[in-house]
C-alpha positions as a LaTeX table, in Angstrom:
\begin{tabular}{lrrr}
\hline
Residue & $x$ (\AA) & $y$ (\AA) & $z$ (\AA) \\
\hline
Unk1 & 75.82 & $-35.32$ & 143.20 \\
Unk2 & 74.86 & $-33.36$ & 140.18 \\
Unk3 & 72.07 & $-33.90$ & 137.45 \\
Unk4 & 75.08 & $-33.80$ & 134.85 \\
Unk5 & 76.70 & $-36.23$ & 136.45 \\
Unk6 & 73.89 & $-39.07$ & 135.24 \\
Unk7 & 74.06 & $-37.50$ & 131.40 \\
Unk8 & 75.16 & $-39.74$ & 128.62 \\
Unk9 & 75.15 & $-39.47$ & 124.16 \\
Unk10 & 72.32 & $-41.38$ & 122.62 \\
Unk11 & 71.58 & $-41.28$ & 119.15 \\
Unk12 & 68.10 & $-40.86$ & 118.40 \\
Unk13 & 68.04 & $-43.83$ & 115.98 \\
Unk14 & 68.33 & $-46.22$ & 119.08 \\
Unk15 & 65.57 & $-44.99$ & 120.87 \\
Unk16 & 63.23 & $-48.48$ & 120.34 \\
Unk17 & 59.66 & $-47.28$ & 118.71 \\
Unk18 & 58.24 & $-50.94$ & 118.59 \\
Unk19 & 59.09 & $-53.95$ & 120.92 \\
Unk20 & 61.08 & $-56.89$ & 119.79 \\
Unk21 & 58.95 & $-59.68$ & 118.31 \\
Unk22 & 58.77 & $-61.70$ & 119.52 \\
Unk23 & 59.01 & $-60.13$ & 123.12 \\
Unk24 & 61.75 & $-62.11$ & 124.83 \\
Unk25 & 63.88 & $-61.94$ & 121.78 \\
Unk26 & 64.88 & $-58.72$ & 122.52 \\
Unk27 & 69.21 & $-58.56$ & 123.60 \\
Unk28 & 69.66 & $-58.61$ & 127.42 \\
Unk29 & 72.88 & $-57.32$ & 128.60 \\
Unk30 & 74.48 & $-59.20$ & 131.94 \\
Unk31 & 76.41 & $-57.06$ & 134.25 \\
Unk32 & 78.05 & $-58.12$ & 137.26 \\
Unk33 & 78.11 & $-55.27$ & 138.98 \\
Unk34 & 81.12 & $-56.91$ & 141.49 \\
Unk35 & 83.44 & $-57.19$ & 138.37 \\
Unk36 & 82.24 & $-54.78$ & 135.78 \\
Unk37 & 81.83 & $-57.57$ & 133.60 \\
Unk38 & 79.93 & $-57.57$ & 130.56 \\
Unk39 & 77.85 & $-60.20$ & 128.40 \\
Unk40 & 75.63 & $-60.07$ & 125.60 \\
Unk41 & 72.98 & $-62.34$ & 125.02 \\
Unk42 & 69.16 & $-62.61$ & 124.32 \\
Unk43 & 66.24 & $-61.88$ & 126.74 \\
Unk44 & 65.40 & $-65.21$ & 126.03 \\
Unk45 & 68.59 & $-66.65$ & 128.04 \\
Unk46 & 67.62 & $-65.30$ & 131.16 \\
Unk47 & 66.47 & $-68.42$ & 132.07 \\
Unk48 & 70.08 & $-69.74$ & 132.29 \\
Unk49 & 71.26 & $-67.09$ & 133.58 \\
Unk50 & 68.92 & $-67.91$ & 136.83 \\
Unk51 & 69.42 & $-70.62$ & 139.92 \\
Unk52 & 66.72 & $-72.82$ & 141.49 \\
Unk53 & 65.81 & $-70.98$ & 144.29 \\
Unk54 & 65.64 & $-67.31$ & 143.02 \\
Unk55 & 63.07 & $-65.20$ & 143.71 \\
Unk56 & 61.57 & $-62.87$ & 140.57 \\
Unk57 & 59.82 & $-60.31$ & 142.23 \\
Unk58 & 57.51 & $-58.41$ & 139.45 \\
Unk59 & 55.21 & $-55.21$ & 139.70 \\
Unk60 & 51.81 & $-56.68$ & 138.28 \\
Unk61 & 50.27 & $-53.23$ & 137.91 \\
Unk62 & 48.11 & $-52.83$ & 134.45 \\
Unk63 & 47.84 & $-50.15$ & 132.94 \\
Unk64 & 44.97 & $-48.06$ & 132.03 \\
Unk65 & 44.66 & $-46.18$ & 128.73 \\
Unk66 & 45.11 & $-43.04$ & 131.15 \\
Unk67 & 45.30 & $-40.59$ & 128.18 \\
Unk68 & 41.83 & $-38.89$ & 127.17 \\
Unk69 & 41.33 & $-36.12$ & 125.10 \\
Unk70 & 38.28 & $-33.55$ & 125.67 \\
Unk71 & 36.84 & $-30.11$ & 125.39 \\
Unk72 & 36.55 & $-26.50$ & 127.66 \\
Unk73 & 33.15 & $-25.83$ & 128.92 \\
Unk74 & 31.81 & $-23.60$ & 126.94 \\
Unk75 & 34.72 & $-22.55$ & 124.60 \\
Unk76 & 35.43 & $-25.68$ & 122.94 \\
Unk77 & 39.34 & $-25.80$ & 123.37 \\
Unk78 & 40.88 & $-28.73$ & 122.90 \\
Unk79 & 42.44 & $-30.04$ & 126.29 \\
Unk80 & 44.31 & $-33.77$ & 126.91 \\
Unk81 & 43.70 & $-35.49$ & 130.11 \\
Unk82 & 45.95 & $-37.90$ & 131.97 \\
Unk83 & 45.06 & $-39.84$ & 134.33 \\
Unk84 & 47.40 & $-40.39$ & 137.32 \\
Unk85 & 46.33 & $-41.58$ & 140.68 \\
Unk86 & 42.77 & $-41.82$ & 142.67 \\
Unk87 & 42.40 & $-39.39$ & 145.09 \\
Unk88 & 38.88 & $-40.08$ & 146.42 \\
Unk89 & 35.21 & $-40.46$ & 145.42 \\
Unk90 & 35.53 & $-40.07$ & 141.66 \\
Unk91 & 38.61 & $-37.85$ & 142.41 \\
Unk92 & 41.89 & $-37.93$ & 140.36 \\
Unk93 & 45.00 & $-36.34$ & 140.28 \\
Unk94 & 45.94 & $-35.75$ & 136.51 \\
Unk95 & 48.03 & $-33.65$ & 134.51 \\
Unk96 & 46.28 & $-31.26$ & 131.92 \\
Unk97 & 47.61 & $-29.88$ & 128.29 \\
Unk98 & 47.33 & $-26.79$ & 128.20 \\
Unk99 & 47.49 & $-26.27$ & 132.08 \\
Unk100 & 47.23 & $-22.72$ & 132.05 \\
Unk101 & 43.46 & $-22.82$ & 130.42 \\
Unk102 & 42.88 & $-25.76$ & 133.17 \\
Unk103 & 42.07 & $-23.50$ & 136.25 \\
Unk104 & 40.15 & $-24.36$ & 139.52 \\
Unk105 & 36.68 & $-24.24$ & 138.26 \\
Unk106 & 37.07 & $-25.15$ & 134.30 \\
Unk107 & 34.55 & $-28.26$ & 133.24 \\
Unk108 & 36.16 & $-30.37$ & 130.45 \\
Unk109 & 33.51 & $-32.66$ & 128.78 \\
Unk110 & 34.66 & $-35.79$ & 127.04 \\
Unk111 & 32.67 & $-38.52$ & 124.99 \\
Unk112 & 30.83 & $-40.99$ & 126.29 \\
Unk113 & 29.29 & $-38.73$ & 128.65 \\
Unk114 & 31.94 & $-38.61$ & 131.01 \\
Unk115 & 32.67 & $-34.44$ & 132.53 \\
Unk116 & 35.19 & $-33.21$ & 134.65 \\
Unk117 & 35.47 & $-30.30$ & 137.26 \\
Unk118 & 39.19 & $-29.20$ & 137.99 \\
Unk119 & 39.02 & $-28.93$ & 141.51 \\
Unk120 & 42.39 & $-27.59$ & 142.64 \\
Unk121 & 46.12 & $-27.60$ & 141.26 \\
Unk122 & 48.36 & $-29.75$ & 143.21 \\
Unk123 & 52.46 & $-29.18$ & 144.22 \\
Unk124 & 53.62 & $-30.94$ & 141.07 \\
Unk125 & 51.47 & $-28.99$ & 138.68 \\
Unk126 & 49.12 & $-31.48$ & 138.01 \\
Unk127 & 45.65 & $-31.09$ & 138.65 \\
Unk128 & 42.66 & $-32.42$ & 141.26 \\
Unk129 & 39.76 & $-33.40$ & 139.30 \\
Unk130 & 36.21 & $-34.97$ & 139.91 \\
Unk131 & 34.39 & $-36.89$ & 137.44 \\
Unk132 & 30.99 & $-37.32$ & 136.70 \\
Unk133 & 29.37 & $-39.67$ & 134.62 \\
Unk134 & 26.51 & $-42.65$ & 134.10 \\
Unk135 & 27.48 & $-46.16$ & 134.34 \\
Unk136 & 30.45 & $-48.09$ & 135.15 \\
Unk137 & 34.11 & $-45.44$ & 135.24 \\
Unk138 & 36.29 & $-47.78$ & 134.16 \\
Unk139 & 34.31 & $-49.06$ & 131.32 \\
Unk140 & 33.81 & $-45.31$ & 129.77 \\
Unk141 & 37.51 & $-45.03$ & 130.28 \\
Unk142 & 38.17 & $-48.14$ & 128.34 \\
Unk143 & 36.00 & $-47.15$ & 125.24 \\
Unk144 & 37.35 & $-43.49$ & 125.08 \\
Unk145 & 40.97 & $-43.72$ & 126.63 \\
Unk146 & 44.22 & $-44.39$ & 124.82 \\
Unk147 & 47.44 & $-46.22$ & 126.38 \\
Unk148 & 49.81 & $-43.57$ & 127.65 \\
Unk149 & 52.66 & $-43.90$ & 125.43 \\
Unk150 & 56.10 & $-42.13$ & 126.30 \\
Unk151 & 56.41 & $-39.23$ & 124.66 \\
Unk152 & 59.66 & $-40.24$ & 122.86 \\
Unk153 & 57.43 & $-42.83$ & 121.33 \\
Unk154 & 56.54 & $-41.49$ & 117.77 \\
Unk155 & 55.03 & $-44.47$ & 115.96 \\
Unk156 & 51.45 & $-45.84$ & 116.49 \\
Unk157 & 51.20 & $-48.92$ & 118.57 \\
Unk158 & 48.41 & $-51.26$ & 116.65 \\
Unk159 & 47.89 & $-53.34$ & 119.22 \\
Unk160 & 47.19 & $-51.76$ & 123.30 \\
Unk161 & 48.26 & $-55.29$ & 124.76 \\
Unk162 & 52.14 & $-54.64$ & 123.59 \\
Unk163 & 52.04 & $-51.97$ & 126.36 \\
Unk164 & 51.17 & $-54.50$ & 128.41 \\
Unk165 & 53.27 & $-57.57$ & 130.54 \\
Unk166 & 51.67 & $-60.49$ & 130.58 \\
Unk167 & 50.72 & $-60.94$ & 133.93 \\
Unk168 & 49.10 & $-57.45$ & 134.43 \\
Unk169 & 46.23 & $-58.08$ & 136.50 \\
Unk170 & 45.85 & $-54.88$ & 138.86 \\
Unk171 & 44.61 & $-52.06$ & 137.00 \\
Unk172 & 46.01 & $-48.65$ & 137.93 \\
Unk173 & 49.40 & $-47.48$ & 135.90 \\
Unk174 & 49.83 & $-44.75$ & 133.56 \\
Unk175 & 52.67 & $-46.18$ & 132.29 \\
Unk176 & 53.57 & $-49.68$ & 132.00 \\
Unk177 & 56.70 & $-51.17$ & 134.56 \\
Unk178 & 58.45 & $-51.97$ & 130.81 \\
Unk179 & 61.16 & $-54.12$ & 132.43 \\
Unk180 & 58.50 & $-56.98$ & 132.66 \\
Unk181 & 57.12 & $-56.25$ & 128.84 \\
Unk182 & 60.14 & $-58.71$ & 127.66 \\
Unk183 & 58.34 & $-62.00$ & 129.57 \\
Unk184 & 56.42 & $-64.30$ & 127.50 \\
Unk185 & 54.53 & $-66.99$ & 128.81 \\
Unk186 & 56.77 & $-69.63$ & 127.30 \\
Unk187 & 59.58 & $-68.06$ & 129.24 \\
Unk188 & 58.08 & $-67.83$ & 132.53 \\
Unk189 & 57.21 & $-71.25$ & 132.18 \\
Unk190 & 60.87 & $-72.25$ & 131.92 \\
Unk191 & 62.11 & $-70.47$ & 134.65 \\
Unk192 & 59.28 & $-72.07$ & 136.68 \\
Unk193 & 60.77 & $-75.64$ & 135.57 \\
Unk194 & 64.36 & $-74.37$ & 136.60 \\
Unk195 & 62.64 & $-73.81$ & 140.50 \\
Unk196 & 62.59 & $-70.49$ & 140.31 \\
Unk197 & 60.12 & $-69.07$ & 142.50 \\
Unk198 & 58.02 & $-65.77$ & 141.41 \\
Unk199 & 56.72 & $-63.31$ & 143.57 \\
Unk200 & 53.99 & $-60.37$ & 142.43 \\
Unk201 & 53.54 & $-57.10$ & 143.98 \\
Unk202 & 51.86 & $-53.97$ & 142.85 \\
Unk203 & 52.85 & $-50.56$ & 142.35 \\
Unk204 & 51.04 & $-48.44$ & 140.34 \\
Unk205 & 53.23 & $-46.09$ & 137.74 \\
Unk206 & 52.43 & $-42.57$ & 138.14 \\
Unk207 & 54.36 & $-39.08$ & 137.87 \\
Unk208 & 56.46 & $-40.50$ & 140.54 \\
Unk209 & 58.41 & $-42.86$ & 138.50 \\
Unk210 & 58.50 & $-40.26$ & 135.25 \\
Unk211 & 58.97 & $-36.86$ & 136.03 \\
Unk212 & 62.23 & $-35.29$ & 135.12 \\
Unk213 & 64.48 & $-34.01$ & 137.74 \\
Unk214 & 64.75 & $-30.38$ & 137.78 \\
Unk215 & 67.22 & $-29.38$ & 140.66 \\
Unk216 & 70.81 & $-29.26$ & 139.81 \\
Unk217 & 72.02 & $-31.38$ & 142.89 \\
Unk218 & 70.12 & $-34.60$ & 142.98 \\
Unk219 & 69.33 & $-34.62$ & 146.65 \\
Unk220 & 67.09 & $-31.97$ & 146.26 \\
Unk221 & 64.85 & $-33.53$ & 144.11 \\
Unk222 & 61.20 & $-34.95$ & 145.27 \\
Unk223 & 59.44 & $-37.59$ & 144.26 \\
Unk224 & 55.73 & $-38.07$ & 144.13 \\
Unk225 & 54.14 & $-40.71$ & 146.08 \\
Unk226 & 52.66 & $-43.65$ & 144.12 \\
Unk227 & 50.72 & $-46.23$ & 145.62 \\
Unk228 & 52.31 & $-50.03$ & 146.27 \\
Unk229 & 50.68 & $-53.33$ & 147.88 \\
Unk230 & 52.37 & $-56.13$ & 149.20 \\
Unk231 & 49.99 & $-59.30$ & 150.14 \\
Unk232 & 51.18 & $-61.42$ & 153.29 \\
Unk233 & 52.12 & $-64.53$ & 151.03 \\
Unk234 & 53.91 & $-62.44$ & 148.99 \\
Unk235 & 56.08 & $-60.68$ & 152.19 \\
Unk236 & 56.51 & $-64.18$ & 153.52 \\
Unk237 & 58.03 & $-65.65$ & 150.84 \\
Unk238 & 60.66 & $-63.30$ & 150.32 \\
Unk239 & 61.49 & $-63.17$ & 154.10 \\
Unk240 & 61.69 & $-67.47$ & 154.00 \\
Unk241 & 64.53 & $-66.80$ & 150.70 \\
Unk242 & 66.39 & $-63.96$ & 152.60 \\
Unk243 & 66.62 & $-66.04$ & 155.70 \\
Unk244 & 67.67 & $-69.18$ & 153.82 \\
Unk245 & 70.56 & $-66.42$ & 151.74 \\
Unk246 & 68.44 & $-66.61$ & 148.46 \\
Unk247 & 68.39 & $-64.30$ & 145.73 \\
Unk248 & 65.83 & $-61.44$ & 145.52 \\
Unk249 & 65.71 & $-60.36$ & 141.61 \\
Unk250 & 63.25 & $-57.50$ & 141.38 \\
Unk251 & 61.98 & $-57.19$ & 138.00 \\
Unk252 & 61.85 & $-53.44$ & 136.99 \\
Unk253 & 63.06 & $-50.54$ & 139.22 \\
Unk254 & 59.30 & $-49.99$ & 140.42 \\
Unk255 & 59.45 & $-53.49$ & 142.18 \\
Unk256 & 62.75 & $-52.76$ & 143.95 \\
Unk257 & 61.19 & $-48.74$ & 144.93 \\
Unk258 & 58.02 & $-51.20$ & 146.35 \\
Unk259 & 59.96 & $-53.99$ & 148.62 \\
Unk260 & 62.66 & $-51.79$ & 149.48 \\
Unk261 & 60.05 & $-48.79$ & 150.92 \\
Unk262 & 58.26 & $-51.76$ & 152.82 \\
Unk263 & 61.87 & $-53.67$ & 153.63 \\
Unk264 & 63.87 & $-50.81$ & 155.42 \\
Unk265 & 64.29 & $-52.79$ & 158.49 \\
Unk266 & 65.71 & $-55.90$ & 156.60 \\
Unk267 & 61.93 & $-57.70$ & 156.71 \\
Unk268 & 59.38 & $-57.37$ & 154.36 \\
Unk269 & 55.94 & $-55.71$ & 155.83 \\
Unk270 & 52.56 & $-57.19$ & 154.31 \\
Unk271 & 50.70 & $-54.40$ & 153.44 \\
Unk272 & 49.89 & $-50.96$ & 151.80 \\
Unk273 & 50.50 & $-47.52$ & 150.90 \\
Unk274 & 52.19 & $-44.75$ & 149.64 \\
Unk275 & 55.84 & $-44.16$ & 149.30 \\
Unk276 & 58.35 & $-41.54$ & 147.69 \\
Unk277 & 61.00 & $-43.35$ & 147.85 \\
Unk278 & 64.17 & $-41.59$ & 145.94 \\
Unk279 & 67.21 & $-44.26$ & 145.49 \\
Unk280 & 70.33 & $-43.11$ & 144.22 \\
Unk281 & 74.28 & $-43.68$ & 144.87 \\
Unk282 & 74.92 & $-44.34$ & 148.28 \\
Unk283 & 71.69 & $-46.46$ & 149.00 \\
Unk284 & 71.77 & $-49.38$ & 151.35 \\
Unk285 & 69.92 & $-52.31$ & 149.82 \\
Unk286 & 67.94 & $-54.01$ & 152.06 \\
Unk287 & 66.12 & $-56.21$ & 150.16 \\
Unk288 & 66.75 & $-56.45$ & 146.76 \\
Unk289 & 70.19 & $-58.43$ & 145.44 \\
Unk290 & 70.00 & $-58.14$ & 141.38 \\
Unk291 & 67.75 & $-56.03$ & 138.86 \\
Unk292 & 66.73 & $-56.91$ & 135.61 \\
Unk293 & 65.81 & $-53.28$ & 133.91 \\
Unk294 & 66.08 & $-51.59$ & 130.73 \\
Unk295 & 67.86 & $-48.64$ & 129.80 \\
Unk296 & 66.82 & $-45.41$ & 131.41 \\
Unk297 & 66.89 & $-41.82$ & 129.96 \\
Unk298 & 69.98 & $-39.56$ & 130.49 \\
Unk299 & 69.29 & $-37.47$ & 133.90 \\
Unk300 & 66.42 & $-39.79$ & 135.07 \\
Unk301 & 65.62 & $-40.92$ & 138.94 \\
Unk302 & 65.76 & $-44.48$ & 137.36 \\
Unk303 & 69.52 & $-44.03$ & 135.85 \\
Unk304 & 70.08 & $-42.63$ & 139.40 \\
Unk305 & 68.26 & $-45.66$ & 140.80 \\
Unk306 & 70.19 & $-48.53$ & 138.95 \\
Unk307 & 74.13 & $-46.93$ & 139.78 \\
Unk308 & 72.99 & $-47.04$ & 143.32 \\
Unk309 & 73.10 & $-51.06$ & 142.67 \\
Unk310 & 77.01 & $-50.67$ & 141.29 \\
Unk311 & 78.28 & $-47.37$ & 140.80 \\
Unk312 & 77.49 & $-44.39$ & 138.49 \\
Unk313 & 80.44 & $-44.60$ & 136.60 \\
Unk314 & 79.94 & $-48.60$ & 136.11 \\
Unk315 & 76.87 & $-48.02$ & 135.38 \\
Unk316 & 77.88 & $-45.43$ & 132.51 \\
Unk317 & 80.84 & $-47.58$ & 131.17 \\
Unk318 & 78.03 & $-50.42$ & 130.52 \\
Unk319 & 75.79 & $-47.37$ & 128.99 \\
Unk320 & 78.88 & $-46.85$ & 126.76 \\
Unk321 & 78.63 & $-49.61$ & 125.62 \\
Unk322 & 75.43 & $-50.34$ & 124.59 \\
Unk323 & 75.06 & $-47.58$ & 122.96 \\
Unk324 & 78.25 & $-48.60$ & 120.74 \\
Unk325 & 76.87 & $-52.08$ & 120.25 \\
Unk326 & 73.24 & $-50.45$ & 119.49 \\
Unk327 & 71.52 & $-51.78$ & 121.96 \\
Unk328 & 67.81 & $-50.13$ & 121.51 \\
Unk329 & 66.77 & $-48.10$ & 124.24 \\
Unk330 & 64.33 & $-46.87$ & 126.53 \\
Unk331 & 60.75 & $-48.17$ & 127.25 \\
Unk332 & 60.37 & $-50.98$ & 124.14 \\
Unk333 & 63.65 & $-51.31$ & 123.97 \\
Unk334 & 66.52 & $-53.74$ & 125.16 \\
Unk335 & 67.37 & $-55.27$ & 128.67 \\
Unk336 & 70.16 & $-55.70$ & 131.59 \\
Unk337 & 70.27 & $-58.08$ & 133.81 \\
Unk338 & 72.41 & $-56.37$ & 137.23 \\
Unk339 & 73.55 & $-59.31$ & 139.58 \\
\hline
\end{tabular}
């Protein structure tokens, strides 16, 4: 398959710069992706659009305000820092603007007291970096960090918490698994009262889930690993609804990458680690039955990801059609529910 082959016209006007307020009254899109069939309606109909005994899977990674700006030892150059993964002892992998002035052996200085040593580049031109500081490295990172928007995000966000779902509790993304940034409390609630059962796991959003792919045919594109966590209650309970032919409805495409790198066999495995998965076209679900998402960038591993639940053209005909009904777009933007 080729990278053209996942390309679509959006008009910059219906990339989302703000998120619906409130959040679950943003439009949610229902595709059966056995039919083709299309429905419009509200995030905040989900609820009916759910049975008693579904499982919502969601990614409860939170995200840390991974961007920080600093300064070249001695030259003063400006240089912007962001945080990816932990790599060891006060060891990250990061990316670094400008790159080329952020060579093995360059010390970047930041406020709050906090210095850096690039330490080595890595395969996906990011950087290996080890901090120094006094005190507690997440609370420096907290007072001098800001939340990684998208880049195709132009307007300030007032508030760091809309970059945030609700139930965020593990800290470790450096971007936020948007899919779930439509649930309100309120909401979750009522699907709770319809016996729907929810199920957290963890994967934290790094370059993995982001970076563009380069390579004309999409089979020769890489990912980069990100780190995932499934807890035994959480692998159980999925197993007991597969067994007993219950829905699994991942919430976001980084909660169907997580249970369907630790489900290849057909069972979920308790546990944790690092995967790469890449799932396009031609992917056998194991796990996962339905998806709610939002809409993905033209050319992106997560556009690739969501035809491998239907089919790319499908997939594109409902794109189509969004974009003619202006659905909004991208990270703050609109939803689809795939079942």
């Amino acid at each position: 398959m080729k990278l053209t082959d996942f390309s679509y016209e959006l008009p910059k006007e219906l990339i989302a710069q703000h998120p619906a307020e409130p959040r679950d009254h943003a439009r949610l899109m229902l595709y059966d992706k056995k039919t083709g069939a299309v429905e419009h309606k509200h995030f905040y109909d989900l609820a009916d659009e759910l049975q008693a005994g579904d499982v919502l899977v969601f990614n409860d990674s939170k995200v840390i305000p991974a961007r920080l700006y600093g300064k070249r030892v001695p030259t003063g150059g400006k240089v912007e820092v962001l945080l990816l993964t932990p790599v060891g002892e006060d060891r990250w992998e990061v990316l670094v603007k400008p790159g080329k002035k952020a060579l093995p052996g360059t010390t970047i200085e930041f406020p709050g007291g906090l210095q850096a040593e690039v330490l080595d580049r890595t395969d996906f031109g990011g950087r290996v970096v080890h901090f120094t500081y006094d005190g507690v490295f997440d609370d420096i990172i907290d007072q001098i960090g800001e939340m990684p928007l998208p880049p195709y995000i132009h307007e300030k966000m007032e508030d760091p918490n809309e970059y945030q779902t609700v139930y965020a509790r593990e800290r470790g993304s450096a971007a936020a698994p948007t899919a779930g940034l439509h649930f309100t409390d309120e909401l979750l609630q009522k699907i709770r009262d319809k016996g729907v059962e929810e199920v957290f796991v963890t994967l934290h959003v790094g370059l993995g889930t982001f970076r563009p792919v380069e390579e004309e045919n999409i089979e020769d594109h890489q990912m980069h690993s990100e780190f995932y966590s499934i807890t035994p209650e959480a692998a159980d309970a999925i197993n007991r609804a597969k067994a007993e032919g219950r829905r699994i409805i991942a919430v976001g495409t980084t909660s169907i990458r997580t249970l369907e790198s630790a489900g290849t066999t057909g069972t979920l495995k308790a546990g944790s680690g690092w995967t790469n998965i890449f799932i396009y076209p031609g992917f056998t679900f194991h796990i996962v039955d339905a998806l709610v998402t939002n809409f993905h960038l033209p050319e992106s591993t997560l556009l690739m990801l969501i035809s491998a639940l239907s089919t790319r053209e499908q997939i594109l005909h409902a794109y189509d059609i969004a974009v003619r009904e202006k659905y909004r777009f991208f990270s703050f933007g609109d939803a689809m529910f795939i079942h």
